[in-house]
N, CA, C and O atoms as a GROMACS GRO file, in nm:
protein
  468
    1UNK      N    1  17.902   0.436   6.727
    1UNK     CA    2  17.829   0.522   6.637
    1UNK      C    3  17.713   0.448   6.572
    1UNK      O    4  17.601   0.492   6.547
    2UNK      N    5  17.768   0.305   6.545
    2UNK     CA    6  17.616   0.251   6.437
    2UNK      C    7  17.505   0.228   6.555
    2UNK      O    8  17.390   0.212   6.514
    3UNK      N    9  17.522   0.225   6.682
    3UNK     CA   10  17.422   0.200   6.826
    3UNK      C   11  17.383   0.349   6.819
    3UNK      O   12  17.268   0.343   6.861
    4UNK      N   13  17.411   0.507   6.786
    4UNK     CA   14  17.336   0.616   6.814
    4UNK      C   15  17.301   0.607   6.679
    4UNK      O   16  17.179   0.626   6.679
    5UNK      N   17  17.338   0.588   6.562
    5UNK     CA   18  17.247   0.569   6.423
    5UNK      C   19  17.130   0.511   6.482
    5UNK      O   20  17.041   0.587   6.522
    6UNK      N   21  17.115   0.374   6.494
    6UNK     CA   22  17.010   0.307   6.522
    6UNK      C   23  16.912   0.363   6.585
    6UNK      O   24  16.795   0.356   6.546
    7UNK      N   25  16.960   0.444   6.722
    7UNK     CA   26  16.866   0.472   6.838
    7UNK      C   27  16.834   0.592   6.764
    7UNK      O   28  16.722   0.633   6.795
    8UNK      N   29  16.886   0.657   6.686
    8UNK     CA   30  16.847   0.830   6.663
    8UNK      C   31  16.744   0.763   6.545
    8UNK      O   32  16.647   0.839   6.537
    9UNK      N   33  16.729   0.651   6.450
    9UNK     CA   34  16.669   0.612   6.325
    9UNK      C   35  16.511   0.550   6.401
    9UNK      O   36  16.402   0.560   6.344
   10UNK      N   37  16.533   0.482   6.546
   10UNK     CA   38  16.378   0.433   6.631
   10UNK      C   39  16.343   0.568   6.632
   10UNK      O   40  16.244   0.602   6.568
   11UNK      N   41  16.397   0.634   6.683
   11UNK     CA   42  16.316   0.815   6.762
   11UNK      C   43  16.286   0.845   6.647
   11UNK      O   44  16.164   0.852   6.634
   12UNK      N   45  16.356   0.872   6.533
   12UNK     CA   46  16.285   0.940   6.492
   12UNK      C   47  16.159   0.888   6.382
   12UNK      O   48  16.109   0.970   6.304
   13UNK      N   49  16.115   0.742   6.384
   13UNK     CA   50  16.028   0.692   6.342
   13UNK      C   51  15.900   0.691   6.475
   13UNK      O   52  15.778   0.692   6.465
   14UNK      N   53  15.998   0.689   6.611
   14UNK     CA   54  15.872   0.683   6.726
   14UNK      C   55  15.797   0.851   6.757
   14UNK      O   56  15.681   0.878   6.786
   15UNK      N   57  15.907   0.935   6.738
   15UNK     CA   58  15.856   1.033   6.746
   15UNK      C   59  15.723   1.086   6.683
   15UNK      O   60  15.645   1.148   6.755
   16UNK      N   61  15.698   1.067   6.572
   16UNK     CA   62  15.581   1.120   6.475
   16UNK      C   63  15.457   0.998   6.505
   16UNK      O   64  15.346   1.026   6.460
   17UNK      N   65  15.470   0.876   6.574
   17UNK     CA   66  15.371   0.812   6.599
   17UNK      C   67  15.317   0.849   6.734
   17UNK      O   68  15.201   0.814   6.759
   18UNK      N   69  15.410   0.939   6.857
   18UNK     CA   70  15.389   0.952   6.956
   18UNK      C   71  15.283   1.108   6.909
   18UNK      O   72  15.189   1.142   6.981
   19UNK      N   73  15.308   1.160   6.825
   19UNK     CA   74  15.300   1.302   6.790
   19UNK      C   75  15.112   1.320   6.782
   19UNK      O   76  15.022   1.398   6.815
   20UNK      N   77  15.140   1.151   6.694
   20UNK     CA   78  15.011   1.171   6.606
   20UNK      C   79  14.906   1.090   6.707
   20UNK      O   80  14.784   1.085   6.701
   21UNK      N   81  14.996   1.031   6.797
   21UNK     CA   82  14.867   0.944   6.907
   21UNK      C   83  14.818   1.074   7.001
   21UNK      O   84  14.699   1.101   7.021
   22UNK      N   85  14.906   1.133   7.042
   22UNK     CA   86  14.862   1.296   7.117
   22UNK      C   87  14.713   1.360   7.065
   22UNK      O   88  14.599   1.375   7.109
   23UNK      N   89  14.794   1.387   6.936
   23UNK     CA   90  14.647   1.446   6.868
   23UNK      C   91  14.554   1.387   6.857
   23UNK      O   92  14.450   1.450   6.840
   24UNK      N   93  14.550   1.272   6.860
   24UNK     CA   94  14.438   1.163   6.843
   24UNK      C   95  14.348   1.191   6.980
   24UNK      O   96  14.227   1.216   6.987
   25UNK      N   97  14.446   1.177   7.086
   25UNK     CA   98  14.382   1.188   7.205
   25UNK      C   99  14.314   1.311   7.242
   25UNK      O  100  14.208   1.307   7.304
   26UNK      N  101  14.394   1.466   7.194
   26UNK     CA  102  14.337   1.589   7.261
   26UNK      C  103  14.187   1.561   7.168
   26UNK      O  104  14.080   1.599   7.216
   27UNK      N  105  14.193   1.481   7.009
   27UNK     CA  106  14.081   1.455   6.968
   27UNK      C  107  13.944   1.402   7.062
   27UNK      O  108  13.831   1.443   7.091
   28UNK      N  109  14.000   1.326   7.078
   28UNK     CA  110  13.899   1.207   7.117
   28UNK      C  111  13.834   1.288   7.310
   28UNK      O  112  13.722   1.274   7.358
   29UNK      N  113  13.948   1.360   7.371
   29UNK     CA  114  13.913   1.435   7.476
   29UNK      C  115  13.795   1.528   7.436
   29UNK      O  116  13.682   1.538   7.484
   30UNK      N  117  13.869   1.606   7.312
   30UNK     CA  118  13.723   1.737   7.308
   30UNK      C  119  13.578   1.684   7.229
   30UNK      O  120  13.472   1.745   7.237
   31UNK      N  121  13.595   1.571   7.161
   31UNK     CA  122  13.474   1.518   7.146
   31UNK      C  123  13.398   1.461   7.286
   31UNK      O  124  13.285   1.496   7.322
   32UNK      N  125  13.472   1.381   7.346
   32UNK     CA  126  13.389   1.358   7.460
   32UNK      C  127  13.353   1.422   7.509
   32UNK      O  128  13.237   1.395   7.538
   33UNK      N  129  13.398   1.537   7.558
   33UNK     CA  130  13.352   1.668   7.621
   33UNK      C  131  13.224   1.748   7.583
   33UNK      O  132  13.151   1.812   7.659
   34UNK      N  133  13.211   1.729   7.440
   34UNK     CA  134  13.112   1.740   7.380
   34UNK      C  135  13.008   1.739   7.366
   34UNK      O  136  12.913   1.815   7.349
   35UNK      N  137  13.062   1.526   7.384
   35UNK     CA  138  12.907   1.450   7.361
   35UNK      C  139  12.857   1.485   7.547
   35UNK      O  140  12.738   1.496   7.577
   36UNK      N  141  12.936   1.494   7.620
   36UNK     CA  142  12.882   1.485   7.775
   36UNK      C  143  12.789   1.614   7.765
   36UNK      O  144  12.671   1.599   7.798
   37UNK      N  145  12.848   1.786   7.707
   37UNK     CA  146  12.734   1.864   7.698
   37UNK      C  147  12.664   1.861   7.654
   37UNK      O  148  12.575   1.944   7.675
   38UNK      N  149  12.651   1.759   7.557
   38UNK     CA  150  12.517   1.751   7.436
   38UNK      C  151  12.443   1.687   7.510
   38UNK      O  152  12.322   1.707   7.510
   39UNK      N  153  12.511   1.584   7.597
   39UNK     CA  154  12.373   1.463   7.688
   39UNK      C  155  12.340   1.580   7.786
   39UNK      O  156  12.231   1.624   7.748
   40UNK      N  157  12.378   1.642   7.882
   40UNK     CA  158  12.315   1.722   7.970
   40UNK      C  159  12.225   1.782   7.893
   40UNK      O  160  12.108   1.742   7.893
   41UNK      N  161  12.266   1.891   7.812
   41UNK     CA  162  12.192   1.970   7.755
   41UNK      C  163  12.032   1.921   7.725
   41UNK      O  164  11.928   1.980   7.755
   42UNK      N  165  12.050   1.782   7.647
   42UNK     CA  166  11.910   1.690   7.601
   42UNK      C  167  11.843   1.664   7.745
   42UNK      O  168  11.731   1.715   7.750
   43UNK      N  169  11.877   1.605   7.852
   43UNK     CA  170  11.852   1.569   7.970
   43UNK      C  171  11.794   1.669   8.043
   43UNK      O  172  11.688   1.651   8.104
   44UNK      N  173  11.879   1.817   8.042
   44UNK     CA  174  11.823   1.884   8.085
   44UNK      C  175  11.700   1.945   7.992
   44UNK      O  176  11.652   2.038   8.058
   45UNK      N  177  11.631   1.932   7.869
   45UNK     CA  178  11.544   1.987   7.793
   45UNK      C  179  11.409   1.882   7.853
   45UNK      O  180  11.306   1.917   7.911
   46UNK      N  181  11.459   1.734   7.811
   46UNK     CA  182  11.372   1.634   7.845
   46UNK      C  183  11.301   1.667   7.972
   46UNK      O  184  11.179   1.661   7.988
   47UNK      N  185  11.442   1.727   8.117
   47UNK     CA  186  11.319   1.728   8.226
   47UNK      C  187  11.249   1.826   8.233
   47UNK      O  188  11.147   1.830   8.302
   48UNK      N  189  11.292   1.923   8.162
   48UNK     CA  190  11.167   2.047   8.174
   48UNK      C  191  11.051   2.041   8.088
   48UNK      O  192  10.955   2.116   8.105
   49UNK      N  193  11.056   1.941   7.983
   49UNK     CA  194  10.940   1.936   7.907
   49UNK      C  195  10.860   1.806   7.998
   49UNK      O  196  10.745   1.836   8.032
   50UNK      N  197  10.887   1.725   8.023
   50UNK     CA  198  10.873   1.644   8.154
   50UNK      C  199  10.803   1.745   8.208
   50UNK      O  200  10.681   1.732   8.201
   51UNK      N  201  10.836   1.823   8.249
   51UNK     CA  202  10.769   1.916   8.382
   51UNK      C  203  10.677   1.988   8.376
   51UNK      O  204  10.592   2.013   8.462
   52UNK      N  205  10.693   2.041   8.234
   52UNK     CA  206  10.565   2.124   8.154
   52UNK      C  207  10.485   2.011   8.142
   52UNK      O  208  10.391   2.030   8.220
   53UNK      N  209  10.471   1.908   8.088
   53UNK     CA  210  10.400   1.786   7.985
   53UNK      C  211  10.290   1.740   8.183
   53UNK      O  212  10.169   1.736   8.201
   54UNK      N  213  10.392   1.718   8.272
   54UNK     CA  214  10.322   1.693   8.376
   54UNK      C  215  10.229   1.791   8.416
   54UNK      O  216  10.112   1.752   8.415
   55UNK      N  217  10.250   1.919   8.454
   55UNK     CA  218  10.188   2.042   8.511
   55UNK      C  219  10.080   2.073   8.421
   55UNK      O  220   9.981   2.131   8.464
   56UNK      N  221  10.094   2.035   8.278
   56UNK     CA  222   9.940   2.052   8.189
   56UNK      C  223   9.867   1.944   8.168
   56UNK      O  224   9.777   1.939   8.083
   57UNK      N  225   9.904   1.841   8.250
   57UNK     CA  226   9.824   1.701   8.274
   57UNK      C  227   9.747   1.716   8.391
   57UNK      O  228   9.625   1.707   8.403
   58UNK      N  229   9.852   1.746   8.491
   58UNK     CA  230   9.728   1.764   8.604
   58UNK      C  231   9.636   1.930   8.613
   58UNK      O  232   9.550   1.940   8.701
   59UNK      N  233   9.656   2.032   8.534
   59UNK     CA  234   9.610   2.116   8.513
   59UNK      C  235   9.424   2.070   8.435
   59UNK      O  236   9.314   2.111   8.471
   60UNK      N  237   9.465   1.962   8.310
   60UNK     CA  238   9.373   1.930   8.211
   60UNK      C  239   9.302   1.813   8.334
   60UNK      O  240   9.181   1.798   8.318
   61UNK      N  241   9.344   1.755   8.415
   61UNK     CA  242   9.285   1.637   8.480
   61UNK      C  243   9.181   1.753   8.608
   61UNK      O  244   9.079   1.708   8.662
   62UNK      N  245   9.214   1.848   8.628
   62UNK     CA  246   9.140   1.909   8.736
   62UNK      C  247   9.051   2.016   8.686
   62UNK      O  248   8.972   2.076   8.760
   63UNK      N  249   9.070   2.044   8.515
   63UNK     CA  250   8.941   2.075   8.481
   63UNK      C  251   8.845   1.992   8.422
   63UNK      O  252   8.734   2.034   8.389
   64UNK      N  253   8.891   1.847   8.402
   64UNK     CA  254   8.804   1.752   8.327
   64UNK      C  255   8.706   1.747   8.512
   64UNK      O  256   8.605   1.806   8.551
   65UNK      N  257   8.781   1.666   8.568
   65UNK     CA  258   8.696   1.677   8.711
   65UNK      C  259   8.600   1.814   8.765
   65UNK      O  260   8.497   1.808   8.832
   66UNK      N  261   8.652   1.909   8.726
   66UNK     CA  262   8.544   2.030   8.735
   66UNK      C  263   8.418   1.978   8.640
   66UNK      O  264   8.316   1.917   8.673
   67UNK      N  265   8.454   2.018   8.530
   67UNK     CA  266   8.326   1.999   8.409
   67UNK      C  267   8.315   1.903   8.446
   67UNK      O  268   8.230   1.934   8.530
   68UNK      N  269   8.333   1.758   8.466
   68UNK     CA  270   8.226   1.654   8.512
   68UNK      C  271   8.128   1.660   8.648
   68UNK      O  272   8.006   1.645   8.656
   69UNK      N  273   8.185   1.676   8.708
   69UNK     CA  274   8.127   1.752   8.821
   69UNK      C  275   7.988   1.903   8.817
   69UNK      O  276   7.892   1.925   8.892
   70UNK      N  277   8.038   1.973   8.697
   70UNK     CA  278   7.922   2.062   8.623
   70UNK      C  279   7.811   2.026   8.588
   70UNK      O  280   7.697   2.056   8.623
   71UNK      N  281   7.888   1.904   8.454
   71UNK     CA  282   7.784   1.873   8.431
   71UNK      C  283   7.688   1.755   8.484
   71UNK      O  284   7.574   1.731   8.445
   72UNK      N  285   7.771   1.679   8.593
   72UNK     CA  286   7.614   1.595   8.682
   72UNK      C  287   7.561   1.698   8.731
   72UNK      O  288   7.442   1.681   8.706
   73UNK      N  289   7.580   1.861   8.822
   73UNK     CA  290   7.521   1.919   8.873
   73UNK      C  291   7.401   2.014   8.734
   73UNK      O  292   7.309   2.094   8.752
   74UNK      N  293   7.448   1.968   8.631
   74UNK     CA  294   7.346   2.067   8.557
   74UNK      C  295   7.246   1.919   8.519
   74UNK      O  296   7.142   1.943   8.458
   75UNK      N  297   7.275   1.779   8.553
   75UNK     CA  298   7.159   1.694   8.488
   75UNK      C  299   7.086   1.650   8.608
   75UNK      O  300   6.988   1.580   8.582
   76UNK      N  301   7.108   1.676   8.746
   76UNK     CA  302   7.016   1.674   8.882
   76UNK      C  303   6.930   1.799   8.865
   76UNK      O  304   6.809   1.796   8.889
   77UNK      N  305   7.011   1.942   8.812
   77UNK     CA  306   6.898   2.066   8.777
   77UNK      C  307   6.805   2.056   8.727
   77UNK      O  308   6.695   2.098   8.762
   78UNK      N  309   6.850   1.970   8.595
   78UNK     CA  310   6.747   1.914   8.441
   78UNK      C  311   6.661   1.834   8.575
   78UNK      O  312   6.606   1.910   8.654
   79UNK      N  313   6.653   1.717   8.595
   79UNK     CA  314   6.631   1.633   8.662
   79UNK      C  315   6.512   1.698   8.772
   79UNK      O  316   6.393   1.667   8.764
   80UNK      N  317   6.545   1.755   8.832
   80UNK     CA  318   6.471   1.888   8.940
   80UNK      C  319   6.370   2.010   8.881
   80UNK      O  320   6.277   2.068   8.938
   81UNK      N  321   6.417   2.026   8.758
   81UNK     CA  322   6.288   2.115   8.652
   81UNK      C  323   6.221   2.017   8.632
   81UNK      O  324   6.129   2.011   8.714
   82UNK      N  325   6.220   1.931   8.559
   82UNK     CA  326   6.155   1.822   8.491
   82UNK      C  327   6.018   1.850   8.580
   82UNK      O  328   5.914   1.914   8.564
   83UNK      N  329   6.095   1.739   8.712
   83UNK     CA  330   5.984   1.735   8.840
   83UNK      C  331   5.875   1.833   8.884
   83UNK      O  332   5.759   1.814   8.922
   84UNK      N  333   5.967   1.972   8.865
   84UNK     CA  334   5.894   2.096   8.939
   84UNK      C  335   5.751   2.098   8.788
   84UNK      O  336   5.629   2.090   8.801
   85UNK      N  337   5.814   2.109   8.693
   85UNK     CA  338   5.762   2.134   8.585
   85UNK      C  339   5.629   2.023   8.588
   85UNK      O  340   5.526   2.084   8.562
   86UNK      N  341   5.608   1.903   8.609
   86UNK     CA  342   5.554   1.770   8.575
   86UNK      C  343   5.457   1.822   8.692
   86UNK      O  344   5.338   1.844   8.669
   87UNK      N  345   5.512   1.842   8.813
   87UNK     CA  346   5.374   1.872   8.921
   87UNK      C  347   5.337   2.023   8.927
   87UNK      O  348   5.244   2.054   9.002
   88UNK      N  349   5.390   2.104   8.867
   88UNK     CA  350   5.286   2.246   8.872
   88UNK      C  351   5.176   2.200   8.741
   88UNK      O  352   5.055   2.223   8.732
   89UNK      N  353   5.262   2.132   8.652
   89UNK     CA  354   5.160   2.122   8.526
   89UNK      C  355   5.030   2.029   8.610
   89UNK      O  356   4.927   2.017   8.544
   90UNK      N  357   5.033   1.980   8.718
   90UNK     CA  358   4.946   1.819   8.755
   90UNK      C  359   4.889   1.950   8.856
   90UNK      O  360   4.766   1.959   8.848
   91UNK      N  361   4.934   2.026   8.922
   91UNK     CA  362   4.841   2.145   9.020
   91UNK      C  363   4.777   2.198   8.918
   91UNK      O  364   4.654   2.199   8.924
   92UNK      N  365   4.826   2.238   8.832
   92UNK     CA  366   4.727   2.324   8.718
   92UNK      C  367   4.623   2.261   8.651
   92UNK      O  368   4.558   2.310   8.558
   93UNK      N  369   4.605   2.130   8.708
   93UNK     CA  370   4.475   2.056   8.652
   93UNK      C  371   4.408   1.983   8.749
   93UNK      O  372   4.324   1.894   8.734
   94UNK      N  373   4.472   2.051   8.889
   94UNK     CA  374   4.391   1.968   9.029
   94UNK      C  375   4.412   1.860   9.062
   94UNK      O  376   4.365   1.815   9.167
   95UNK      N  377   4.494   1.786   8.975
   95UNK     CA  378   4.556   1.642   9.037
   95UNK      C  379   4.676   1.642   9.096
   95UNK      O  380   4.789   1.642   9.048
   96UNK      N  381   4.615   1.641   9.267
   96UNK     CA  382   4.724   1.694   9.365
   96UNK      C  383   4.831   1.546   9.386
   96UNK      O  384   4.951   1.537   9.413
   97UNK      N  385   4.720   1.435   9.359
   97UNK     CA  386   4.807   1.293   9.410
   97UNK      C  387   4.899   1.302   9.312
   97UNK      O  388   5.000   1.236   9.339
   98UNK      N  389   4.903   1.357   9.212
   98UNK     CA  390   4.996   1.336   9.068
   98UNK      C  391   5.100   1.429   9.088
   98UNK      O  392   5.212   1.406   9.042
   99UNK      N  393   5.079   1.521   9.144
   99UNK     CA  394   5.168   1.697   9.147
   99UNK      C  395   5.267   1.585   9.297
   99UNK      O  396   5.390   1.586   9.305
  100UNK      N  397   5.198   1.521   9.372
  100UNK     CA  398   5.280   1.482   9.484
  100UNK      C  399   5.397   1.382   9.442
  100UNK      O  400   5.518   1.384   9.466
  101UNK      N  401   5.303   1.277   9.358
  101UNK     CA  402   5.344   1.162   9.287
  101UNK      C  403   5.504   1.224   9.262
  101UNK      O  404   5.600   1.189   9.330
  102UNK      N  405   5.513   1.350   9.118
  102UNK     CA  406   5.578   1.387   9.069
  102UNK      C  407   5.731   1.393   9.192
  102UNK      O  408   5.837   1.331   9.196
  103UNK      N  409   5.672   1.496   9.275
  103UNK     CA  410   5.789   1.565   9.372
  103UNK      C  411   5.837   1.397   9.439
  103UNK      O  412   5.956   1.374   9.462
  104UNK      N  413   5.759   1.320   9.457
  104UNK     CA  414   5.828   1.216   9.537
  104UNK      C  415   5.876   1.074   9.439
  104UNK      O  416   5.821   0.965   9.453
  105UNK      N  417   5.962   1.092   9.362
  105UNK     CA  418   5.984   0.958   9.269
  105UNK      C  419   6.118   0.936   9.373
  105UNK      O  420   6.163   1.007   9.462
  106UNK      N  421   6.143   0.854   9.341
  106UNK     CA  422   6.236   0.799   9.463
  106UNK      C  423   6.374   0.833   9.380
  106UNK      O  424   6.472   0.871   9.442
  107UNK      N  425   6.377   0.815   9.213
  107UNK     CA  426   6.506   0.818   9.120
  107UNK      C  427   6.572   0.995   9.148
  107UNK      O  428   6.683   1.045   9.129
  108UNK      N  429   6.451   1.044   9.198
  108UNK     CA  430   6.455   1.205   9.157
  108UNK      C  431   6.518   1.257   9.273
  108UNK      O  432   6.610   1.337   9.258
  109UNK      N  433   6.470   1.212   9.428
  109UNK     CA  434   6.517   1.253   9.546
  109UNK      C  435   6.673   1.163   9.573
  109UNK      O  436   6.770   1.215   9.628
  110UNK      N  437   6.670   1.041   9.528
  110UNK     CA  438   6.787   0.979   9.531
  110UNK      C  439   6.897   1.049   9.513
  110UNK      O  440   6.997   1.061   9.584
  111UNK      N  441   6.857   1.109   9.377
  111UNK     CA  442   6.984   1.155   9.285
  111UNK      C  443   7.031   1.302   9.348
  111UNK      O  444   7.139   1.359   9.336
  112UNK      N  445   6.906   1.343   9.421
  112UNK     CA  446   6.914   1.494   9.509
  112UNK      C  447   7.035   1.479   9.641
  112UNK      O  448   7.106   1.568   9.688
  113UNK      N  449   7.029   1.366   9.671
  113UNK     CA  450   7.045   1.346   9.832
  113UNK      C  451   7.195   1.319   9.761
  113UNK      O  452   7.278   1.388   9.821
  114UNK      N  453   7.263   1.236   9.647
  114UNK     CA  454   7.369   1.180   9.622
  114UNK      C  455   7.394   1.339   9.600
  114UNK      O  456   7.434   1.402   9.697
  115UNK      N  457   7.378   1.389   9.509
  115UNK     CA  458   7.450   1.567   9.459
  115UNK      C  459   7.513   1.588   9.595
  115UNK      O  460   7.628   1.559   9.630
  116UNK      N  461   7.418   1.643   9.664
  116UNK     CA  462   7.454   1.694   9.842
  116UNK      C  463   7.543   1.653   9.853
  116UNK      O  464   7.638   1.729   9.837
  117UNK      N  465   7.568   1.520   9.884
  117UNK     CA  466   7.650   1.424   9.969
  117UNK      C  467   7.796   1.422   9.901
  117UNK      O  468   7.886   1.353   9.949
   0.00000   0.00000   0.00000
């Protein structure tokens, strides 16, 4: 009898530590569970803003390349009035070598032939 005292006096001191490690654990299970949806969840936000953040980079990079592209084609225009402008004004006073002068500067046709090209 004092050997089932004893063993019934361990149980029932082991029992309530086994009780309370359980709960500890279904604890510590549904937190992890948790933190794992909370990391997807972030992971999955990160790559779609990732994806947006990329797609309006190269969106903004292929209109910066447009407008630069505009505007060299609007300073060869400038560039090309200037000229037209410089030798009608040089015809309108009979100085044809000057009206020619004008149309043939080498900076002016250069910059014509690079546009094209």
């Amino acid at each position: 009898e004092e050997v089932c005292d004893m063993i019934n006096k361990k149980y029932s001191e082991f029992l309530p530590n086994l009780q309370a490690s359980e709960d500890l654990m279904v604890q510590i299970d549904t937190v992890s569970k948790e933190m794992e949806a909370l990391k997807n969840c972030i992971e999955s936000e990160v790559q779609q803003n990732i994806h947006v953040a990329v797609n309006e980079y190269l969106k903004l990079k292929q209109q910066l390349e447009k407008n630069t592209m505009i505007i060299k084609m609007l300073e060869h225009l400038k560039q090309f009035h200037s000229a037209m402008e410089d030798s009608n004004k040089a015809l309108q006073e009979k100085k044809y070598v000057d009206a020619a002068t004008h149309l043939e500067k080498p900076s002016f046709w250069h910059n014509q032939q690079k546009m094209l090209s």
